[in-house]
N, C-alpha and C positions, 0 to 999 in steps of 0.2 A: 341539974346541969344548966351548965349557961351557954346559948346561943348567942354565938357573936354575929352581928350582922356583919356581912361581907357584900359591902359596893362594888359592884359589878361594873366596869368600864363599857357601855355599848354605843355602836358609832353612831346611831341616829343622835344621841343624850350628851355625845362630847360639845363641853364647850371650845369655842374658838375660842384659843388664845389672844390677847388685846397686846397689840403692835407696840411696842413702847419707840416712842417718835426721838429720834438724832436729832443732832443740834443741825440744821438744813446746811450748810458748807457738807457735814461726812454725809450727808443723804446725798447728794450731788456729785460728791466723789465715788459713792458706792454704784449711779446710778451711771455716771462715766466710765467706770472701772466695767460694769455690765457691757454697758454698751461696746467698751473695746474689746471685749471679752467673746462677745458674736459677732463684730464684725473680724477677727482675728480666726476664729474659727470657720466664718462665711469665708474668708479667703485661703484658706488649708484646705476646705471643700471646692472651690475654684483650679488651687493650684494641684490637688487628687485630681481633679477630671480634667483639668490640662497635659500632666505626664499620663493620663490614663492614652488619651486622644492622642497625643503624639506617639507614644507607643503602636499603638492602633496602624497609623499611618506608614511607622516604619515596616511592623508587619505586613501591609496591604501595600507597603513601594518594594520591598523583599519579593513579595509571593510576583506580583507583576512583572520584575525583572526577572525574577527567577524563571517564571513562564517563558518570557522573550529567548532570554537564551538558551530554553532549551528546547522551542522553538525554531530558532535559529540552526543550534544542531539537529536536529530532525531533518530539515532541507537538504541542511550539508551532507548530512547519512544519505539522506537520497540520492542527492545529485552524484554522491561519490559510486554508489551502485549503481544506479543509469551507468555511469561512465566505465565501472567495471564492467557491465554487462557488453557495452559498446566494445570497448577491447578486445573480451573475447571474439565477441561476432566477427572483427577486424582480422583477426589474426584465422580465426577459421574460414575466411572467405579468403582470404592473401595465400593460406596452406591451398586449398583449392584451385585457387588463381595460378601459382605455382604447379602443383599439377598438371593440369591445363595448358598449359605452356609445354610442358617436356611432352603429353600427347601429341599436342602440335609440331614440336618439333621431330618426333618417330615419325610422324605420319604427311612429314610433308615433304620426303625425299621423291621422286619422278619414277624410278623402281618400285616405292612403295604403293601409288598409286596406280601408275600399271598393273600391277599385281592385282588390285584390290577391284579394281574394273574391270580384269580379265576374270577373275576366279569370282569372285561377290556379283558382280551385276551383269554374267556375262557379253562383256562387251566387245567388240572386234577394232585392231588399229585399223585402220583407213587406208586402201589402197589410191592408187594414182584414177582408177576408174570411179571411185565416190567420190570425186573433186569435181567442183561444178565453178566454172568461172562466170563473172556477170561482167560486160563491159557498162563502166559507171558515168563513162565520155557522154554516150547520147541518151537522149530523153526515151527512157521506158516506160513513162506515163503515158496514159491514155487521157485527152481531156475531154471532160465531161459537161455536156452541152445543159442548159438553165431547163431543156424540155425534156431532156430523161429524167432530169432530179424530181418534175410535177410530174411526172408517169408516175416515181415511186412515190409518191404522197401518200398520207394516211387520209384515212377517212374526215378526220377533223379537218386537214389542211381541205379538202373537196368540201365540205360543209361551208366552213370559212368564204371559203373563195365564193357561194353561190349567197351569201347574202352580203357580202363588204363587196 
């Protein structure tokens, strides 16, 4: 039998291929063609992370106003319960108030009153002999002379006085 050698391809034993060199004009257009080729791609990666970014921003100007105004309703939720709350109190002190008034008014007849003096706090009406007349023409003062007033001194005023 015959053995056929079989060349084995192994990467350290490859040779490099040998460049075969263009006429230098298509080198130059091949190497401009490159060049527009990454900066065209640099700028798709530019314009991706610019609509990335603006995006971004709409989201983050969305969520902030979003916040405000319901923010905003929040306040108003309160202030409109404060104010419902205030209503009630209003109208439950005005029923009261009202009340209050009609008591008043049962209870402020001169019958009624009598009654409730005589029978509640047993009181007597006034005959002509519980009447005490004061005549207000002449002077009922007594006036009070500078040497009674040091009779009643205190102890301090008599200190005072013995060293000033």
């Amino acid at each position: 039998m015959l053995q056929k050698e079989i060349e084995y391809i192994r990467g350290n034993t490859v040779v490099s291929p040998e460049k075969t060199h263009m006429n230098p004009d298509a080198e130059r257009e091949y190497e401009r063609l490159k060049k527009a080729k990454r900066d065209r791609k640099l700028r798709q990666k530019l314009r991706k992370k610019e609509i990335k970014k603006s995006y971004t921003q709409i989201i983050i100007m969305t969520f902030v106003v979003g916040m405000i105004v319901i923010y905003g309703d929040n306040r108003i939720y309160k202030a409109q319960s404060q104010l419902n709350t205030l209503k009630r109190s209003i109208s439950t002190i005005e029923n009261e108030n009202e009340a209050l008034k009609v008591d008043i008014l049962k209870s402020s007849s001169i019958s009624d009153i009598r009654s409730a003096a005589e029978n509640k706090l047993k009181m007597v009406s006034p005959t002509q002999n519980d009447v005490v007349s004061i005549d207000l023409e002449k002077n009922n003062f007594k006036i009070v002379s500078e040497n009674s007033i040091n009779k009643n001194d205190g102890i301090l005023a008599k200190i005072k006085r013995l060293f000033f």
